[in-house]
LUMTOR-10438 format. One record per residue: residue number from 1; x, y negated, z negated of N, C-alpha, C, CB in turn; residue in one letter. Coordinates in Angstrom, 1 decimal. Glycine has a CB too. Layout:
# LUMTOR-10438
<num=NUM&nc1=X&nc2=Y&nc3=Z&cac1=X&cac2=Y&cac3=Z&cc1=X&cc2=Y&cc3=Z&cbc1=X&cbc2=Y&cbc3=Z&residuo=A>;
...
//
This chain:
# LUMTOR-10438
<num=1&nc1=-20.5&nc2=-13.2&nc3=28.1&cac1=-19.9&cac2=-11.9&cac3=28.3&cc1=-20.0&cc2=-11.1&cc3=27.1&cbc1=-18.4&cbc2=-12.1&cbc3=28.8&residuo=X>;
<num=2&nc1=-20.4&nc2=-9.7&nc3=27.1&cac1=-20.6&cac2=-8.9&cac3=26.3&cc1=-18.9&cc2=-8.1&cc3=26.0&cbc1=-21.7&cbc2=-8.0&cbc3=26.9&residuo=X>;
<num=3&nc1=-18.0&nc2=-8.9&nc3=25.1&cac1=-16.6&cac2=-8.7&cac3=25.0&cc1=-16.5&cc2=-6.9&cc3=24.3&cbc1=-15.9&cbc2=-10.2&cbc3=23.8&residuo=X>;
<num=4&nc1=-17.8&nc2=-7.0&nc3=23.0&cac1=-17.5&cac2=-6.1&cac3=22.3&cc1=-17.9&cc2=-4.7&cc3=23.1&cbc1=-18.0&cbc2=-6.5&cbc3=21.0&residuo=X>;
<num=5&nc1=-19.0&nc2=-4.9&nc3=23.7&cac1=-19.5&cac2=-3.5&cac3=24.5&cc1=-18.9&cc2=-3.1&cc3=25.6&cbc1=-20.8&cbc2=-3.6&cbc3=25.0&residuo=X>;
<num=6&nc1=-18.0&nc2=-4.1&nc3=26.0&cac1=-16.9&cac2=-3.6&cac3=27.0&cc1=-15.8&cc2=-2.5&cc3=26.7&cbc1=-16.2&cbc2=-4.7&cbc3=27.4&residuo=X>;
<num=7&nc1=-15.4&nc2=-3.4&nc3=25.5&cac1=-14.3&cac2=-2.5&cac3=24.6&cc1=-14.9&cc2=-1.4&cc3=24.3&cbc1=-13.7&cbc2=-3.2&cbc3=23.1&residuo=X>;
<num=8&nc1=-16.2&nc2=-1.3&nc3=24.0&cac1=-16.7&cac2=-0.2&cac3=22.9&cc1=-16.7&cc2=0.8&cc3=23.6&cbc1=-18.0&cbc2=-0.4&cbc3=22.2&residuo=X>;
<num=9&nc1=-17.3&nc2=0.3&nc3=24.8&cac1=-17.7&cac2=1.7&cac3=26.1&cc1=-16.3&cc2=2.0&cc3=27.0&cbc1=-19.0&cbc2=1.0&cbc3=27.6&residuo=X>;
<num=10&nc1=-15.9&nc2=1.0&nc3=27.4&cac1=-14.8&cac2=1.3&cac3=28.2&cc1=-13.5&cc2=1.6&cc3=27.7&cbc1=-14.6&cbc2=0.3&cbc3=29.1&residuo=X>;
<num=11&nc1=-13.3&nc2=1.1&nc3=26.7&cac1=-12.0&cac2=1.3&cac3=26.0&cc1=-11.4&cc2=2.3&cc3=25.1&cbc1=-11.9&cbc2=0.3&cbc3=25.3&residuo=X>;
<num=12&nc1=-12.5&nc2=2.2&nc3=23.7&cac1=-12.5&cac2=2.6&cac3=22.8&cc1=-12.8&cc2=4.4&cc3=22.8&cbc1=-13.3&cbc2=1.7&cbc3=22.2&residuo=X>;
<num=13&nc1=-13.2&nc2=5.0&nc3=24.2&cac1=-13.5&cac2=6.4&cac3=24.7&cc1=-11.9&cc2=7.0&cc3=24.7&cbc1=-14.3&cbc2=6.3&cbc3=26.4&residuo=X>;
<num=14&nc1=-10.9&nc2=5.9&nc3=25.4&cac1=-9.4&cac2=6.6&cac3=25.7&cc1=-8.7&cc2=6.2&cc3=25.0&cbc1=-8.6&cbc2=6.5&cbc3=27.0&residuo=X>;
<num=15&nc1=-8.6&nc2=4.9&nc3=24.0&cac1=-7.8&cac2=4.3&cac3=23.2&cc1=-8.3&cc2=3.9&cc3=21.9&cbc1=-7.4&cbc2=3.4&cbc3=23.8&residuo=X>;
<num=16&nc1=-7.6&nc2=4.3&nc3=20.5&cac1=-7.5&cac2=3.9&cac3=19.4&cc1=-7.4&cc2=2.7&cc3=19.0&cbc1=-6.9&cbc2=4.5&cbc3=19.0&residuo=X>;
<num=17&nc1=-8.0&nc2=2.5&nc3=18.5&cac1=-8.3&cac2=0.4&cac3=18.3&cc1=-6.9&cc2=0.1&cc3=17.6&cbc1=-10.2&cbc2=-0.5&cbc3=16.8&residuo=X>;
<num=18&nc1=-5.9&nc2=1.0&nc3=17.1&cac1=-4.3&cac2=0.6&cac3=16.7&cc1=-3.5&cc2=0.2&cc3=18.3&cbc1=-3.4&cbc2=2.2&cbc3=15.8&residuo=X>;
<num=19&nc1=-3.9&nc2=1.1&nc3=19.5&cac1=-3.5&cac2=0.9&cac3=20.7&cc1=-3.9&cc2=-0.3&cc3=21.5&cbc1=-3.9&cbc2=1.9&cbc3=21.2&residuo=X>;
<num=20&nc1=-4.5&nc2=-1.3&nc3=20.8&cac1=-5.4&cac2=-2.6&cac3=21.6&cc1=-5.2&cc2=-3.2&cc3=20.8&cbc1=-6.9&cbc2=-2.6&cbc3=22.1&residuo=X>;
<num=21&nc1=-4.9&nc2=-4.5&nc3=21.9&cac1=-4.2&cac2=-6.0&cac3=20.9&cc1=-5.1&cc2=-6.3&cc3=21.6&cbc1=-2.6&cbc2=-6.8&cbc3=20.9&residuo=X>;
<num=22&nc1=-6.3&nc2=-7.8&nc3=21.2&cac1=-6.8&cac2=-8.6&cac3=21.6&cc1=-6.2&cc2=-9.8&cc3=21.7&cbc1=-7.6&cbc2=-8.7&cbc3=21.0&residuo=X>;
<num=23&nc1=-6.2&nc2=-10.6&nc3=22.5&cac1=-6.0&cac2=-12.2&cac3=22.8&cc1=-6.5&cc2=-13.5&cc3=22.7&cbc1=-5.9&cbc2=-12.4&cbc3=23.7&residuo=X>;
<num=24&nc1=-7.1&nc2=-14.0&nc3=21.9&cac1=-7.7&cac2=-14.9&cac3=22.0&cc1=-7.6&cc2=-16.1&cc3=22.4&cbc1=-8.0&cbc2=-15.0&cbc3=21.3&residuo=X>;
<num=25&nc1=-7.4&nc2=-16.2&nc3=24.1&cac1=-6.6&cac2=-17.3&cac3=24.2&cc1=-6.8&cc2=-19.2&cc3=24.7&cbc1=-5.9&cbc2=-16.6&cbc3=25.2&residuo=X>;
<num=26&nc1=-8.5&nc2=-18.6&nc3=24.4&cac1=-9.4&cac2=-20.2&cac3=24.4&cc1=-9.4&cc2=-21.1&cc3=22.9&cbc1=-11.2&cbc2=-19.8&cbc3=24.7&residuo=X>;
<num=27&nc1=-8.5&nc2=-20.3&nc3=22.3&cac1=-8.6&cac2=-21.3&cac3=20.7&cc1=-7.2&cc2=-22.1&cc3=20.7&cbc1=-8.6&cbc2=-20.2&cbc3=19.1&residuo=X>;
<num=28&nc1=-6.5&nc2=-21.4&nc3=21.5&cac1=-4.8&cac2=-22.4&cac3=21.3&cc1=-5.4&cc2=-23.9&cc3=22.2&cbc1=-2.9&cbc2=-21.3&cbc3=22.6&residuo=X>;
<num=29&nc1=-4.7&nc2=-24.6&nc3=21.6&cac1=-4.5&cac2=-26.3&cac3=21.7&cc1=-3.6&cc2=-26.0&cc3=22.5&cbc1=-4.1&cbc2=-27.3&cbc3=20.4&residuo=X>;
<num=30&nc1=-3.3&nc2=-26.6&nc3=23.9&cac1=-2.4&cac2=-27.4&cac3=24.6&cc1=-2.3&cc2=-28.7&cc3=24.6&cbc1=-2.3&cbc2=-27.2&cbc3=25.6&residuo=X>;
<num=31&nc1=-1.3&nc2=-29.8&nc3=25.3&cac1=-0.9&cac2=-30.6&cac3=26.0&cc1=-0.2&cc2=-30.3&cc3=27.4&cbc1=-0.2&cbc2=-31.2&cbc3=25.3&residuo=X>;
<num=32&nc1=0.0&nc2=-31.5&nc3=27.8&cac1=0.5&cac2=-31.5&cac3=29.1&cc1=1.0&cc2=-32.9&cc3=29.1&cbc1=-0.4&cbc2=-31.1&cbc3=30.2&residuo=X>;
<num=33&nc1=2.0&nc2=-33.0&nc3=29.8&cac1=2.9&cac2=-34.0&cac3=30.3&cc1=3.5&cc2=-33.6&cc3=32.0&cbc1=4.0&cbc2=-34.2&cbc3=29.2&residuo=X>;
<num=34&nc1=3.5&nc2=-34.9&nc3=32.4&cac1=4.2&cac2=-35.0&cac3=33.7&cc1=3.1&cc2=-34.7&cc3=34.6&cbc1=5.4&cbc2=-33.9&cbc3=34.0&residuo=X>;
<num=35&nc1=2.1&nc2=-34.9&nc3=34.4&cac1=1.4&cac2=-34.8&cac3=35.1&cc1=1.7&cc2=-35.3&cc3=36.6&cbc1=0.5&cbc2=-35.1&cbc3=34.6&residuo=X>;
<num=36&nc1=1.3&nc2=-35.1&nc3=37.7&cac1=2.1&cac2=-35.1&cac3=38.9&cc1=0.8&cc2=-34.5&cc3=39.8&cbc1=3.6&cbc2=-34.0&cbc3=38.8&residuo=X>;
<num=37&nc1=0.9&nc2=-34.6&nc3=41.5&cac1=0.3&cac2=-34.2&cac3=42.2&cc1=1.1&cc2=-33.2&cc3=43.0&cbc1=-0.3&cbc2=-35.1&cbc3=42.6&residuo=X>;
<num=38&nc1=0.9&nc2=-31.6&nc3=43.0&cac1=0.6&cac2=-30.7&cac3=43.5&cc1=1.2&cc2=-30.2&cc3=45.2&cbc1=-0.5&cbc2=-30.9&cbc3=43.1&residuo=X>;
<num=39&nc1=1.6&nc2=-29.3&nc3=45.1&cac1=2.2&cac2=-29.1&cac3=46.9&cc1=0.7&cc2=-28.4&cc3=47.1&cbc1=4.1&cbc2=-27.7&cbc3=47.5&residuo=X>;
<num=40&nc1=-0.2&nc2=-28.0&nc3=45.8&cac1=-1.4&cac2=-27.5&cac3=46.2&cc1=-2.1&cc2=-28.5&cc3=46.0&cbc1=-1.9&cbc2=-26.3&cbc3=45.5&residuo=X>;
<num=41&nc1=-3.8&nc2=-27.8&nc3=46.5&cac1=-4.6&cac2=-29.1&cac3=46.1&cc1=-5.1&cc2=-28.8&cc3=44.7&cbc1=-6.0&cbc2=-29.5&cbc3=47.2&residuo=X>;
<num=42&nc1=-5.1&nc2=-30.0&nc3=43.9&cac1=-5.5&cac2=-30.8&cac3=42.8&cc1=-3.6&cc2=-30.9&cc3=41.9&cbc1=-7.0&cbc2=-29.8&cbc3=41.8&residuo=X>;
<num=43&nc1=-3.5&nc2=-31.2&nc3=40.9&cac1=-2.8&cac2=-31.8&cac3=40.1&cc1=-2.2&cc2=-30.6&cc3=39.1&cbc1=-3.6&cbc2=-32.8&cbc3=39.5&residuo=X>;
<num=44&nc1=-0.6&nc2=-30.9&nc3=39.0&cac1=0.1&cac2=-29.9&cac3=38.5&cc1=0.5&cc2=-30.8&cc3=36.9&cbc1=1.4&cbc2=-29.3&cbc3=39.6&residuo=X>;
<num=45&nc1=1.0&nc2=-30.1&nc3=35.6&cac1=1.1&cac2=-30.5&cac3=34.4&cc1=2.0&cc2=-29.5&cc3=33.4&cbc1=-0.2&cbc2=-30.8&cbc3=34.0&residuo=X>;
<num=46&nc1=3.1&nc2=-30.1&nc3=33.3&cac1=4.2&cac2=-29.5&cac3=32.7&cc1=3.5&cc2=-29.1&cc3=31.2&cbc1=5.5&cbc2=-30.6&cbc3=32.8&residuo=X>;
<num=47&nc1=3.7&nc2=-28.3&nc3=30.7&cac1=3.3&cac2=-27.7&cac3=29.1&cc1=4.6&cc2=-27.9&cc3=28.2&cbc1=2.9&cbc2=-25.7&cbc3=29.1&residuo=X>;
<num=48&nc1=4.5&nc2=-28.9&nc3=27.6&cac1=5.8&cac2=-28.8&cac3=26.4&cc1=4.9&cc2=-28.5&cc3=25.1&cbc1=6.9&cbc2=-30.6&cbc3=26.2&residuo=X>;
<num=49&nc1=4.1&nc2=-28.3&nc3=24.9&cac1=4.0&cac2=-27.6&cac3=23.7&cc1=4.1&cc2=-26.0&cc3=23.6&cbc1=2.9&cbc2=-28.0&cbc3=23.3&residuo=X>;
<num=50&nc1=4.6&nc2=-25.4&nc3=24.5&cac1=5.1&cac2=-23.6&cac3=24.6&cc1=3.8&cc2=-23.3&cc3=24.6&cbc1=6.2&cbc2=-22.6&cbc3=23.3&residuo=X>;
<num=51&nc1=2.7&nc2=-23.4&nc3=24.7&cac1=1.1&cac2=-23.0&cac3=24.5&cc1=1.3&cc2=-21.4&cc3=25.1&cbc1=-0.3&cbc2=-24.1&cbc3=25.7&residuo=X>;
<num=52&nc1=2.0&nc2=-21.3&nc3=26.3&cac1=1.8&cac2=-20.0&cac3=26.9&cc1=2.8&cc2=-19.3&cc3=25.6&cbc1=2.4&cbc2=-19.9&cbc3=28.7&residuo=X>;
<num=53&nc1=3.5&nc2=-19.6&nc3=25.8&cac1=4.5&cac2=-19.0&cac3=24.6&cc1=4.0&cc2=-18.1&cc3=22.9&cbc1=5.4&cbc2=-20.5&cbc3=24.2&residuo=X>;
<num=54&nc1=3.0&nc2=-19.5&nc3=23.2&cac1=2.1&cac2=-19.1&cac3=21.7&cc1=1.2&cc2=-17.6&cc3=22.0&cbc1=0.7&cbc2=-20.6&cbc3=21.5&residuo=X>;
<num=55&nc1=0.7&nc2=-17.9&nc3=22.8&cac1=-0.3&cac2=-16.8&cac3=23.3&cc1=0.9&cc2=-15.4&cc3=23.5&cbc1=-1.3&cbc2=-17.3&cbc3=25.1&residuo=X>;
<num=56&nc1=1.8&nc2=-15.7&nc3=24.5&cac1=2.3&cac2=-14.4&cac3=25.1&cc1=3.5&cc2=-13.7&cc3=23.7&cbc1=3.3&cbc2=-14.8&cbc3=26.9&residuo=X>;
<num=57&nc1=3.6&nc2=-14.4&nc3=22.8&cac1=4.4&cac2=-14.0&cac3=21.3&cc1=3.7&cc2=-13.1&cc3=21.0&cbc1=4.5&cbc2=-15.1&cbc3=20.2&residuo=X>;
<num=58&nc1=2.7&nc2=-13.1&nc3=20.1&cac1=1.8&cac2=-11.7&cac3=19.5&cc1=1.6&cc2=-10.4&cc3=20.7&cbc1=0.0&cbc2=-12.4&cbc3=19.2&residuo=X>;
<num=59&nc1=1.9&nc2=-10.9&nc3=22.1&cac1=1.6&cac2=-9.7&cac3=22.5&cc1=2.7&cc2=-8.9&cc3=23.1&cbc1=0.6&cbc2=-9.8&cbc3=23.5&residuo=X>;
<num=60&nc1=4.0&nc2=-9.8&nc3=23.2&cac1=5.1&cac2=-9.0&cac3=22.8&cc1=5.6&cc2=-8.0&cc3=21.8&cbc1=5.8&cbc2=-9.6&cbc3=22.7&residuo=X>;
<num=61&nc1=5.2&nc2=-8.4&nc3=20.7&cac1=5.0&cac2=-8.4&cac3=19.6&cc1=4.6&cc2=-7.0&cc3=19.4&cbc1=4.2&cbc2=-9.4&cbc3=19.2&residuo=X>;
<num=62&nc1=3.4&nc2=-6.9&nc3=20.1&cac1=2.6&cac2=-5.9&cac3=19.7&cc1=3.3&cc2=-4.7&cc3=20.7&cbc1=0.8&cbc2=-6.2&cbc3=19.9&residuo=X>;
<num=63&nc1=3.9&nc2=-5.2&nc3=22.1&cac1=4.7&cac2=-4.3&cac3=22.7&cc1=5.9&cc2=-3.7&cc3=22.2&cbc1=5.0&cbc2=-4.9&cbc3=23.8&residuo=X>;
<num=64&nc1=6.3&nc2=-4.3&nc3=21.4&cac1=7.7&cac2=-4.1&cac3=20.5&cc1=8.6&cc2=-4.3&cc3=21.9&cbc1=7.8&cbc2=-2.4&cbc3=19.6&residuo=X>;
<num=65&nc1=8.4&nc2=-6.0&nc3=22.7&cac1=9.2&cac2=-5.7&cac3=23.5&cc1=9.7&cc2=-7.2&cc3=23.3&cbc1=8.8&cbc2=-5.0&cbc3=24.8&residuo=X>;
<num=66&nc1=11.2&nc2=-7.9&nc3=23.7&cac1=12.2&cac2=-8.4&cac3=23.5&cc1=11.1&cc2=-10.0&cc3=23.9&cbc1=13.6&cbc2=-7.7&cbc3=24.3&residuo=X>;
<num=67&nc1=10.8&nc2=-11.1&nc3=22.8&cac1=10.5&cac2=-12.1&cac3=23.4&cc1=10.6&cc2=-13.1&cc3=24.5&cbc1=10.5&cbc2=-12.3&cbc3=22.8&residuo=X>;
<num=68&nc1=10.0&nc2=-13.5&nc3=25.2&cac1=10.8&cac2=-14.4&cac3=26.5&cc1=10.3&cc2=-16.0&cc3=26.1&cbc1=10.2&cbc2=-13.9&cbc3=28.5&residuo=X>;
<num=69&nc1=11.3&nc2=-16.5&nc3=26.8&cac1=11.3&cac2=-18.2&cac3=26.6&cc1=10.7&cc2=-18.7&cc3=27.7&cbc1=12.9&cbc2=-19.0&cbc3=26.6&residuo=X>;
<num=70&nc1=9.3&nc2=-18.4&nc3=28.3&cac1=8.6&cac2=-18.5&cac3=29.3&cc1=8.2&cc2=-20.2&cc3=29.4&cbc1=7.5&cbc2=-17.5&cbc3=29.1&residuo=X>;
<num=71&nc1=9.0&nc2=-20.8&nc3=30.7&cac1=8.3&cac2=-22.5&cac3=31.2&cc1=7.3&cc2=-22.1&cc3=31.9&cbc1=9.3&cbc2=-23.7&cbc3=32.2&residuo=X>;
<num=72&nc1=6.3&nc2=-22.7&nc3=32.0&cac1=5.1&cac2=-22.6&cac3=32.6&cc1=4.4&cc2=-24.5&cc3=33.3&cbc1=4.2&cbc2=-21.8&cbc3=31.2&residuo=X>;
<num=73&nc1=3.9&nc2=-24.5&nc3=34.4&cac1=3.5&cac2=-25.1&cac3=34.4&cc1=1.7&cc2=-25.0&cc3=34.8&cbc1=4.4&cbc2=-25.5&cbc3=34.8&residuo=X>;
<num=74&nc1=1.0&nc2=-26.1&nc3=34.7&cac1=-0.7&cac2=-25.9&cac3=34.8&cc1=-0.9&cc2=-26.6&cc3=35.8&cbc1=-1.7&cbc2=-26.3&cbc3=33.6&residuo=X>;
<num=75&nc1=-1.5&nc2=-25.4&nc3=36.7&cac1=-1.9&cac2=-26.3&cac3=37.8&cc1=-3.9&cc2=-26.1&cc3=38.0&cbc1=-1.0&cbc2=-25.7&cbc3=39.4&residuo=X>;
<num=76&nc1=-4.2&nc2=-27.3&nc3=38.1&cac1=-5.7&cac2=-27.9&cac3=38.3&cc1=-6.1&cc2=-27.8&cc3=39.3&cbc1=-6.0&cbc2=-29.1&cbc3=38.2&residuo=X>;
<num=77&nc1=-6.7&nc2=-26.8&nc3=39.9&cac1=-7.4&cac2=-27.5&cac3=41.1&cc1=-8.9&cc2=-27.8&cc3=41.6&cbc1=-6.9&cbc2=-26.8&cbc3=42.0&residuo=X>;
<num=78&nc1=-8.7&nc2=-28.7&nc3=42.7&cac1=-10.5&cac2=-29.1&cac3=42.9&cc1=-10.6&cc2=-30.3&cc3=41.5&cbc1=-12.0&cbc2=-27.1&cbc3=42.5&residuo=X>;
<num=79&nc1=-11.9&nc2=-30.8&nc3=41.6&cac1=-11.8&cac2=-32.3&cac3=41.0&cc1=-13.1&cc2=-31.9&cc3=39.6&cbc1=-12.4&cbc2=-34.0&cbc3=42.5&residuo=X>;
<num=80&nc1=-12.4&nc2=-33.0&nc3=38.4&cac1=-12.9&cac2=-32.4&cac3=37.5&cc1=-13.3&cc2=-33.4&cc3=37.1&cbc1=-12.3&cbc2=-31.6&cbc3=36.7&residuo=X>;
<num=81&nc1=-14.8&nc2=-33.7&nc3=36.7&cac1=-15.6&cac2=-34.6&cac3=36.2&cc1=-16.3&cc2=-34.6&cc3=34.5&cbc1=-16.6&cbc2=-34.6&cbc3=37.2&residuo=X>;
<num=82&nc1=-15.3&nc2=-35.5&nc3=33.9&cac1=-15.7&cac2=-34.8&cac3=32.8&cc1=-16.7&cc2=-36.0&cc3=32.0&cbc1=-14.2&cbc2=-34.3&cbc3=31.9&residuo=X>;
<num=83&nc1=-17.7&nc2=-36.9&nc3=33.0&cac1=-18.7&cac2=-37.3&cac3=32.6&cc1=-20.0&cc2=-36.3&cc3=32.6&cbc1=-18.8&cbc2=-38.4&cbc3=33.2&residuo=X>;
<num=84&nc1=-19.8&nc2=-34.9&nc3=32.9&cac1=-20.6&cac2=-34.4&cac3=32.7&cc1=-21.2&cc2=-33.4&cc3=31.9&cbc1=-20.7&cbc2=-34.4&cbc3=33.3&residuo=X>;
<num=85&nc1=-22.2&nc2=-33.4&nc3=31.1&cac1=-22.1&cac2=-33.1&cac3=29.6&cc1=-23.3&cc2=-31.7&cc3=29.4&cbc1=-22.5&cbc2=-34.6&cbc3=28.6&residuo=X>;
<num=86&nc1=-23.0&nc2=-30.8&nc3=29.1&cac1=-23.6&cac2=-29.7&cac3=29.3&cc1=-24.8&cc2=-29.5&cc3=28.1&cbc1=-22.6&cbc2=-28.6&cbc3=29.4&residuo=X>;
<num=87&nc1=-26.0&nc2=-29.9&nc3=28.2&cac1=-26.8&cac2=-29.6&cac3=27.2&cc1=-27.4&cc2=-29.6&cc3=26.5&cbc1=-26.8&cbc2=-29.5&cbc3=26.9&residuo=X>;
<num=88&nc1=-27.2&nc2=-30.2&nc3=25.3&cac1=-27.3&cac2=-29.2&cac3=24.0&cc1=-28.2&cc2=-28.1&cc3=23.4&cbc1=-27.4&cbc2=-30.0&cbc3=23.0&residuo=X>;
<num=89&nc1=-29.6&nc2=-27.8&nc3=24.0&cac1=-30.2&cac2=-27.3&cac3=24.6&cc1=-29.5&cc2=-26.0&cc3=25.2&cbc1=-30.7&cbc2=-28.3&cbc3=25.2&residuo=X>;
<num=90&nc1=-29.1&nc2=-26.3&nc3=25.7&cac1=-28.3&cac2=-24.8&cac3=26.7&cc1=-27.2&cc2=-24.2&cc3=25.9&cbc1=-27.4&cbc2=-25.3&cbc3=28.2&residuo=X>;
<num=91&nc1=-26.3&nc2=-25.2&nc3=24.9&cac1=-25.7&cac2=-24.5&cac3=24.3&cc1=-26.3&cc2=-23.2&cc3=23.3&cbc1=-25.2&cbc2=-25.3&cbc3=23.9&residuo=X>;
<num=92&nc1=-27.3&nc2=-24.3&nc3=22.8&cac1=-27.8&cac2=-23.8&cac3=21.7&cc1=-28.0&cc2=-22.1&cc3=22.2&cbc1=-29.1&cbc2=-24.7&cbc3=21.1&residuo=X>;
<num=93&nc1=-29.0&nc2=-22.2&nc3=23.2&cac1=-29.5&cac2=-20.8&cac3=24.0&cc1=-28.8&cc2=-19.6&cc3=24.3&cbc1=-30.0&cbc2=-21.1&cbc3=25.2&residuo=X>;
<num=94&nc1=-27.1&nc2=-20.2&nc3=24.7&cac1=-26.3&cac2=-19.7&cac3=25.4&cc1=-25.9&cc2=-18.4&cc3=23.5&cbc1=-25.0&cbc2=-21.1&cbc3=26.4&residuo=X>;
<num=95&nc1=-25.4&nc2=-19.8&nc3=22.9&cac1=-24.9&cac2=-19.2&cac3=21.3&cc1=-26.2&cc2=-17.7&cc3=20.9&cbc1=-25.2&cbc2=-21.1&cbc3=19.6&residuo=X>;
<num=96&nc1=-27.2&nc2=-18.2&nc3=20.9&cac1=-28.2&cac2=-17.5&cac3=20.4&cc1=-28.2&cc2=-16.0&cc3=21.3&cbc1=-29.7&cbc2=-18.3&cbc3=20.6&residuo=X>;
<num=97&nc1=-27.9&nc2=-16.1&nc3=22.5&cac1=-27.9&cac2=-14.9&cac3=23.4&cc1=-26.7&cc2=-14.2&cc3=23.4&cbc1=-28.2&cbc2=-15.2&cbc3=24.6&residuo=X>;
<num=98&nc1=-25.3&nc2=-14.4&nc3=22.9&cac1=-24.6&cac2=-13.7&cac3=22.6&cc1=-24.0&cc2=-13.6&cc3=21.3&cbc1=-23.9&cbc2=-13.8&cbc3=23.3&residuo=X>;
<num=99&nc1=-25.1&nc2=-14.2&nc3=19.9&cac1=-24.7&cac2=-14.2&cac3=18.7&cc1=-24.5&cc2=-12.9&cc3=18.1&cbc1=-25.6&cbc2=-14.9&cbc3=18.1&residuo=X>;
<num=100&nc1=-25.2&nc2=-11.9&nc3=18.6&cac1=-25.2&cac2=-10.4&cac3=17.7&cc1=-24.2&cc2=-10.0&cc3=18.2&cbc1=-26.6&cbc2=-9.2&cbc3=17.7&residuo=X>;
<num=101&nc1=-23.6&nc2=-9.8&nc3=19.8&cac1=-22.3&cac2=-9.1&cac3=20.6&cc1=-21.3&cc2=-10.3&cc3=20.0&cbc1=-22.4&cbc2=-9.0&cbc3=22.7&residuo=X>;
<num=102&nc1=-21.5&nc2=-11.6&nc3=20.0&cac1=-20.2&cac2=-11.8&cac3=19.2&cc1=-19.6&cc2=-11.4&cc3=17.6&cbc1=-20.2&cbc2=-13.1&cbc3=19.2&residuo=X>;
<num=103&nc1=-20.9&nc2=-11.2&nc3=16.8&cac1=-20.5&cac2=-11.2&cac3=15.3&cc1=-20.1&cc2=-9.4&cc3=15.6&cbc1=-22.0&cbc2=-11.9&cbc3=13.8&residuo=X>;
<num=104&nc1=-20.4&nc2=-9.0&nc3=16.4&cac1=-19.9&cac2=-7.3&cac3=16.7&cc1=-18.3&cc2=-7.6&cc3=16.7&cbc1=-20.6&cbc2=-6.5&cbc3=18.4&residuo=X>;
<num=105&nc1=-17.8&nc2=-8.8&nc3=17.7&cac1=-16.8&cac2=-8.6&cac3=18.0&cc1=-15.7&cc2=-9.0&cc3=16.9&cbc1=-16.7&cbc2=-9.1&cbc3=19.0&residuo=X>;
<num=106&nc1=-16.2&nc2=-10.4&nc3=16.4&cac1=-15.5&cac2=-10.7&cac3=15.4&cc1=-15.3&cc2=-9.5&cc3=14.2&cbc1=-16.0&cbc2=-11.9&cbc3=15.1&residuo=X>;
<num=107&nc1=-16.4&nc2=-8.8&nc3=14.2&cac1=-16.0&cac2=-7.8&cac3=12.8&cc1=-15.0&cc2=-7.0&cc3=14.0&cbc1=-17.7&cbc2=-6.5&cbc3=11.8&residuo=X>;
<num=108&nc1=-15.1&nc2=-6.2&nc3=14.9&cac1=-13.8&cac2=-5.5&cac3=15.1&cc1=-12.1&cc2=-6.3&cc3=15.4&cbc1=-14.3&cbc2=-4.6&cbc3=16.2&residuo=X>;
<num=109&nc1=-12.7&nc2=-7.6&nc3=15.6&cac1=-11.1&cac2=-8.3&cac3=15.8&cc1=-10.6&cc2=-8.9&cc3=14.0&cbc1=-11.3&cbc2=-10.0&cbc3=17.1&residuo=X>;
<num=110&nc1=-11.3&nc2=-8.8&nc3=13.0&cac1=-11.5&cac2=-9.0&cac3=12.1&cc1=-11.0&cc2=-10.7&cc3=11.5&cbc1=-11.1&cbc2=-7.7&cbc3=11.6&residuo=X>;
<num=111&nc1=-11.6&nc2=-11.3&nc3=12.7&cac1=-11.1&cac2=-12.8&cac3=12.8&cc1=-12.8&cc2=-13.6&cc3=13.7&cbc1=-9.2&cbc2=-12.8&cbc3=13.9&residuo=X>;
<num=112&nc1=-12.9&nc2=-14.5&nc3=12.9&cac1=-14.0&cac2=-15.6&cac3=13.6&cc1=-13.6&cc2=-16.4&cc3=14.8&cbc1=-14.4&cbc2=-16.7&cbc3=12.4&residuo=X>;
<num=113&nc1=-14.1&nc2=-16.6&nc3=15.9&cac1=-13.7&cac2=-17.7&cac3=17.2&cc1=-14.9&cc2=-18.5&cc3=17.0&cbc1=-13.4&cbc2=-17.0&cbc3=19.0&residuo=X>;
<num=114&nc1=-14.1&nc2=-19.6&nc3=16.2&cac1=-15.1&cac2=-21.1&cac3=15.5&cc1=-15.9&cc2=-21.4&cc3=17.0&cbc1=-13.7&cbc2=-22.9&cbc3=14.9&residuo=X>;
<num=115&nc1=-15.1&nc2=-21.5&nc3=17.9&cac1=-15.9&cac2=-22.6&cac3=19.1&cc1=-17.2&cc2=-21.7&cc3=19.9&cbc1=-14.7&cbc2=-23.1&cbc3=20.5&residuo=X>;
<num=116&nc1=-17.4&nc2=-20.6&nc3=19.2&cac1=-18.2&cac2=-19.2&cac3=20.0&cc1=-19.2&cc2=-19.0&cc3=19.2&cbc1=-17.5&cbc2=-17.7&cbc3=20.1&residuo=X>;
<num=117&nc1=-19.4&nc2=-20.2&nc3=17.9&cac1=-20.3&cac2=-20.1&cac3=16.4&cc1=-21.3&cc2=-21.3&cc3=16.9&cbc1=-19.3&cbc2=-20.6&cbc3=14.5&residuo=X>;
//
């Protein structure tokens, strides 16, 4: 996904980059516990590490609006096979084809996303 040309075109026309908070919300670490099966299909998993909490803090934050003590739970669905290994080859390709729109983005978020390097 072209993150930074989105902002650049769509955003950055009506709003001042002080007016836009970014999220980065594929770098936070969760857990889960209680894992359990679901009134939906696939598997539901209680979050005691506040993960959502983590993420939705800075953007309160940036709302200047009153923090919430948000429980969340994760639900999975459809079946997840995680003997299957994407690559390395494809990674590599994938990195190379959004290397120049990412290092765009990171200079305007003025922060690196390690797992996108």
């Amino acid at each position: 996904m072209n993150y930074y040309s989105l902002i650049k075109n769509n955003i950055l026309p009506y709003f001042d980059k002080s007016n836009i908070h970014i999220s980065i919300v594929d770098k936070q670490n969760y857990s889960t516990e209680n894992v359990k099966d679901a009134n939906i299909k696939g598997l539901m998993a209680d979050d005691k590490t506040g993960h959502i909490n983590s993420i939705m803090k800075p953007i309160f934050d940036f709302l200047s609006l009153e923090n919430l003590d948000i429980e969340y739970s994760y639900y999975y669905v459809g079946k997840y096979k995680n003997n299957q290994k994407i690559n390395d080859n494809t990674i590599i390709k994938l990195k190379n084809i959004y290397k120049d729109e990412n290092e765009k983005l990171f200079e305007f978020i003025g922060k690196r996303i390690e797992s996108w390097q």
